[in-house]
N, C-alpha and C positions, 0 to 999 in steps of 0.2 A: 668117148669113154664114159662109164659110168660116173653120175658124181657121189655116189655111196663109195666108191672105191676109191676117186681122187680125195674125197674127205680123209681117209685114213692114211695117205698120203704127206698132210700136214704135218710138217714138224719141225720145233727149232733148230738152228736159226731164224728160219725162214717167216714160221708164221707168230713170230715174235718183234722182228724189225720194226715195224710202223703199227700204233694202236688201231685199233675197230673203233672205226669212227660211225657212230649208231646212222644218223643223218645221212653220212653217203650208200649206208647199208640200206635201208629205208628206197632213197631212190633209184639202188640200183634193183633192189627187189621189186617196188614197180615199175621199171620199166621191164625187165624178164618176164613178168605178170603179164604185163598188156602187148607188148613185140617177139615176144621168145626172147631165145639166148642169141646174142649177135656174136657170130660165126667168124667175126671178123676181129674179133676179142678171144682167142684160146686160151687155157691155162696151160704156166710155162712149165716143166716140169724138168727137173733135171735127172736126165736117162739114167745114168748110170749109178746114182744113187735113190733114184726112184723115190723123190721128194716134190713135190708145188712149192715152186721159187717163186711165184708170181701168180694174183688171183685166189688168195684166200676169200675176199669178200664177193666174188663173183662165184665161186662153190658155194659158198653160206645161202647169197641170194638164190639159187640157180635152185638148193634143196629146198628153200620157205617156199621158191615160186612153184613146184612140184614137176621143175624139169629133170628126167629122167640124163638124161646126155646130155655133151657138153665138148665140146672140139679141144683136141688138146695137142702141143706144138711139143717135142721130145727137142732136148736141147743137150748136148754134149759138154762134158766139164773135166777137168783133169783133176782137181779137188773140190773141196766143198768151200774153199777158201774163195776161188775161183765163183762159183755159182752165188756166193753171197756177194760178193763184191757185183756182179750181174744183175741181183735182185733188187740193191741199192741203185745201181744204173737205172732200171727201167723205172725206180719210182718217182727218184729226182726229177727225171725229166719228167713225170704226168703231171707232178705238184711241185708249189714250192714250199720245200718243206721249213715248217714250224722250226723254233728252236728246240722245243722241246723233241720232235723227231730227229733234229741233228744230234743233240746230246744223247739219243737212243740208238743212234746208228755207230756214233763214236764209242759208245758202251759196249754194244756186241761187236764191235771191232778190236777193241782194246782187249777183251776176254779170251780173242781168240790170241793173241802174241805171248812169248814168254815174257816174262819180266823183265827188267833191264835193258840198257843201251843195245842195239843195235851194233854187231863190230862195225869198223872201219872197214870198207871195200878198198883192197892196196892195188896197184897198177904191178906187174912183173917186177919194175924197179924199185917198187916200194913206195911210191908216191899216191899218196890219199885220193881218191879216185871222188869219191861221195862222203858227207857226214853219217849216212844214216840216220837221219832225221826221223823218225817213227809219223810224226805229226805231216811230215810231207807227203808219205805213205796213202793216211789214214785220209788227211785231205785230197786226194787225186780221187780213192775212192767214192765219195760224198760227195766230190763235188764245189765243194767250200777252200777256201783259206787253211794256210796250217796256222796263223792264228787265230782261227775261230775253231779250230779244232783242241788247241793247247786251254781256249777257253774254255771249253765245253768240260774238259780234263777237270778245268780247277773246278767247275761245277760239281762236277761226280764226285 
């Protein structure tokens, strides 16, 4: 795909999650410069809302190194709730991420719920099934502790 057209593709949440870190921009710029684009690295795209969930800074580098194309994997989502939570997946596992990227992941996660408790999930009989914990939630997502999640909270 073109990367003039995945560039316009960009958009929050997505290319908001994790900062632009200059340094890893830098060396993935030259390496694209000196091996091309490695074909083995796509940008993730989610299909049906026609967004780059994954691979901002591989577009960015890909246009400085003046590659025209760019391999790109269409990925399937039922919401956008869904393809964020996906996006946070693929990046926890590449890094480990800073605290300040957990308290940023916690933040656009948090933006996205209504306010307030979570109900109680009741069983037919009425019997409490789940707290509804938000913080266990937000934690499975991440990756993290739903204590380091409620702290990240008192952060923000």
């Amino acid at each position: 795909m073109k990367v003039s057209e995945l560039a316009n593709w960009t958009r929050p949440p997505f290319s908001e999650i994790f900062p632009f870190k200059p340094a890893v921009f830098e060396a993935v710029k030259q390496a694209m410069a000196e091996w091309g684009y490695d074909p083995s690295q796509p940008i993730i795209v989610w299909d049906e809302g026609q967004a780059v969930i994954d691979g901002h800074t591989r577009i960015k580098a890909a246009q400085e190194a003046g590659i025209a194309d760019i391999p790109v994997h269409y990925k399937s989502f039922e919401t956008e709730d869904e393809a964020l939570a996906y996006a946070i997946h693929l990046q926890r596992n590449r890094r480990n991420l800073t605290d300040a990227e957990i308290i940023q992941c916690v933040e656009v996660l948090d933006k996205r719920k209504q306010a307030g408790r979570p109900p109680n999930k009741l069983a037919p009989n009425g019997a409490n099934l789940e707290k509804g914990k938000s913080s266990q939630e937000t934690a499975k997502v991440v990756g993290i502790s739903p204590r380091k999640v409620e702290r990240a909270r008192t952060v923000l």
